[in-house]
N, C-alpha and C positions, 0 to 999 in steps of 0.2 A: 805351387803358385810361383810366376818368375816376378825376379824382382820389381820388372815394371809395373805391374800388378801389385805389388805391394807399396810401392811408392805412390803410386796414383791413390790406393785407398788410407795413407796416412795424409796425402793432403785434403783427399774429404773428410777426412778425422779433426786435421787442421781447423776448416772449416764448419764443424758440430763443435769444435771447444772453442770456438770465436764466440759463435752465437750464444752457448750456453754463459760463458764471461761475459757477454753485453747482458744478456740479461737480469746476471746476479749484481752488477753494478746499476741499474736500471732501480732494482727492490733499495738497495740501500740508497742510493740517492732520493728514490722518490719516502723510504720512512724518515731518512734526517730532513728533505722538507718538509714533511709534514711533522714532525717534530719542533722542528723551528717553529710555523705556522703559530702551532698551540702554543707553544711558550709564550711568543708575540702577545698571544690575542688574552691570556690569565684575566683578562678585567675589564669590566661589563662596557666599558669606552671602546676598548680596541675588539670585542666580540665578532666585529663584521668582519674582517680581517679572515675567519675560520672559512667562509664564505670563498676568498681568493684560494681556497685547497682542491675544494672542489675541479676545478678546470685540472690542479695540479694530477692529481689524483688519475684523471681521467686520460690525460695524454700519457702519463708511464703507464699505466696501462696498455692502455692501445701498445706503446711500444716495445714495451714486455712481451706482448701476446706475436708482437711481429718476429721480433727473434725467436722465440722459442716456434712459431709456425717453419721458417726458415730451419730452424735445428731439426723439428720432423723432420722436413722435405729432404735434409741432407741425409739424415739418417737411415730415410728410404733408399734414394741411391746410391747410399752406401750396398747398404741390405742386396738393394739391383747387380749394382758391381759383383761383390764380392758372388753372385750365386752364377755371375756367367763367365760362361768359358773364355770368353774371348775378354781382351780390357777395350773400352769405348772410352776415350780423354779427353772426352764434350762433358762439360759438367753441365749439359742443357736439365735444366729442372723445371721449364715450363709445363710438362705432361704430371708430371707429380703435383705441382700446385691444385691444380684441377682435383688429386686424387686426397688433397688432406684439407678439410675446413679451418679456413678461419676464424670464422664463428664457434667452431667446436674448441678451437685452443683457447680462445676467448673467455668461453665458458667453461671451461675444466675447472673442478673442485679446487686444484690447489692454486690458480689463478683470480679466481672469483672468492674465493675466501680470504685473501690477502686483501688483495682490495677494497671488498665490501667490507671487510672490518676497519680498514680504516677511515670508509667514509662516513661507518658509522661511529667510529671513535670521533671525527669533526661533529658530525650531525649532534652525538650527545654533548663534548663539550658546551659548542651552543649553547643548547636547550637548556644546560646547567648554569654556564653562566647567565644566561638570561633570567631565567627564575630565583634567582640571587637578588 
């Protein structure tokens, strides 16, 4: 492999450890507000306030799900690069998009269980302070 070849696939590398870092700061940001959230809300006055997570909850989401869909797509054309012969220094990833769901990253076990546990960590609160 010549070196330009290997430089072009360290800056696609580049770009899979971007995405993958937005996304681990995406998780923590979005569990310290929702940590916040709950503290706020500890007493059956401020309860609705659990309510204001919900939206929270749902946009890192979404944006989680976007970077790491991104982090496939790179990873594919990493994969792409690296198996041919020649080096291509279009980082065109339009054709890839097509080839990875959004919906699937969306839904992935370790996406969809992060999340839904802490909507349903809001949702219980609630229902616990309320029944207080």
């Amino acid at each position: 492999m010549d070196n330009i070849k290997i430089k072009h696939l360290e800056f696609i590398q580049n770009n899979i450890t971007r995405m993958n870092t937005n996304s681990f700061v995406i998780k923590g940001w979005c569990l310290t507000l929702i940590s916040g959230i709950i503290a706020l809300s500890l007493d059956k006055e401020n309860a609705l306030i659990l309510l204001s997570g919900v939206p929270v909850i749902l946009i890192f989401w979404f944006l989680d799900t976007y970077y790491l869909w991104l982090e496939k797509i790179y990873r594919r054309l990493y994969n792409v690069q690296l198996d041919k012969d020649t080096t291509d220094f279009r980082l065109d990833i339009e054709i890839l998009k097509t080839q990875i769901s959004f919906l699937n990253v969306f839904s992935s076990i370790t996406i969809l269980s992060l999340y839904l546990i802490q909507l349903s960590l809001l949702v219980g609160t609630f229902v616990i302070i309320n029944s207080i």
